[in-house]
C-alpha positions in Angstrom: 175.5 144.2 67.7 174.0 143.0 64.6 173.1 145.4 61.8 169.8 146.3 60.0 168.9 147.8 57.1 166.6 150.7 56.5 163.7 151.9 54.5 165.9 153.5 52.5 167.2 150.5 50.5 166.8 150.1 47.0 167.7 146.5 46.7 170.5 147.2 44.6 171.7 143.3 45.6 175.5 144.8 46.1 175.3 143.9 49.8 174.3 140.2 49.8 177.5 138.5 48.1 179.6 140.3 50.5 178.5 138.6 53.8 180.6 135.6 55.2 177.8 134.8 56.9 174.8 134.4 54.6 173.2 136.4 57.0 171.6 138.8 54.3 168.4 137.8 52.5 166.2 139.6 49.7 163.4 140.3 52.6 161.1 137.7 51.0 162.0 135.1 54.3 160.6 137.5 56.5 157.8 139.2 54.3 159.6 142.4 53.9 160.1 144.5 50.3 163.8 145.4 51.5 167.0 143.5 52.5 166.9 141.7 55.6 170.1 141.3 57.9 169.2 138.1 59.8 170.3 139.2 63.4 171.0 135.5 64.4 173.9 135.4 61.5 175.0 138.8 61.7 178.5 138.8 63.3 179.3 142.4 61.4 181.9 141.0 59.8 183.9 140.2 63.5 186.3 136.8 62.6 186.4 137.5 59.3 187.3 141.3 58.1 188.0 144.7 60.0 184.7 146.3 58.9 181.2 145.2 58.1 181.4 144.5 53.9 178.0 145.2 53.8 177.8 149.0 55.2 181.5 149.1 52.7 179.7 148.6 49.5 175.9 150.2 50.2 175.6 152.7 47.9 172.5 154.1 49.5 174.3 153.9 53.6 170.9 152.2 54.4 172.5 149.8 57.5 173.4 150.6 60.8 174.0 148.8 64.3 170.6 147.7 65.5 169.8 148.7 68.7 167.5 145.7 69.3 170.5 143.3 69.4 173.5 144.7 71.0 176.7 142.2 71.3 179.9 142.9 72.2 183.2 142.0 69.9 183.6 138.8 72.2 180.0 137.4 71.3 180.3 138.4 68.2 183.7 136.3 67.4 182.0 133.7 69.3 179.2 133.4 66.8 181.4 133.5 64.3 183.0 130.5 65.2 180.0 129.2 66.0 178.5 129.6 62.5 181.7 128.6 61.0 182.2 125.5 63.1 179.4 123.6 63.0 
C-alpha cells in the first residue's frame, strides 16, 4: 500500500530527503498546497529500510497507508526493484 499525506501537513520539507524513491514532491506537480506521495513510487520504504522514513521523521504524523492503493509486501519489493533497476 502506498502512503498519502494529509491536510494536516505543514510542509516542514523533513519528509522529502528521506525517500529512496523520489516518490515525494512539494504538491506543486499535481496542483496541491501540501506534500504529495506519488503512489506509482511509493514502495513504503519495502527493499530499502524496515519502516517508512517518511511517517519516522513527520513531525505533524500527517501520512498514513492509503486506502486507494493497497499492495502487498511482495508488490511492493517488486517495485522496488523495479524503480531501482531500470
Amino acid at each position: 500500500m502506498a502512503l498519502i499525506i494529509s491536510e494536516d501537513c505543514t510542509n516542514c520539507d523533513v519528509c522529502l530527503p528521506e525517500c529512496p524513491n523520489e516518490a515525494i514532491s512539494d504538491g506543486s506537480d499535481v496542483d496541491l498546497d501540501i506534500y504529495f506521495i506519488h503512489p506509482d513510487l511509493c514502495t513504503e520504504c519495502v527493499g530499502a529500510f524496515d519502516e517508512p522514513q517518511c511517517v519516522e521523521v513527520c513531525p505533524v504524523e500527517c501520512i498514513e497507508p492509503d486506502p486507494d492503493h493497497e499492495e502487498s509486501k511482495e508488490a511492493l519489493q517488486a517495485k522496488y526493484e523495479a524503480i531501482h533497476n531500470s
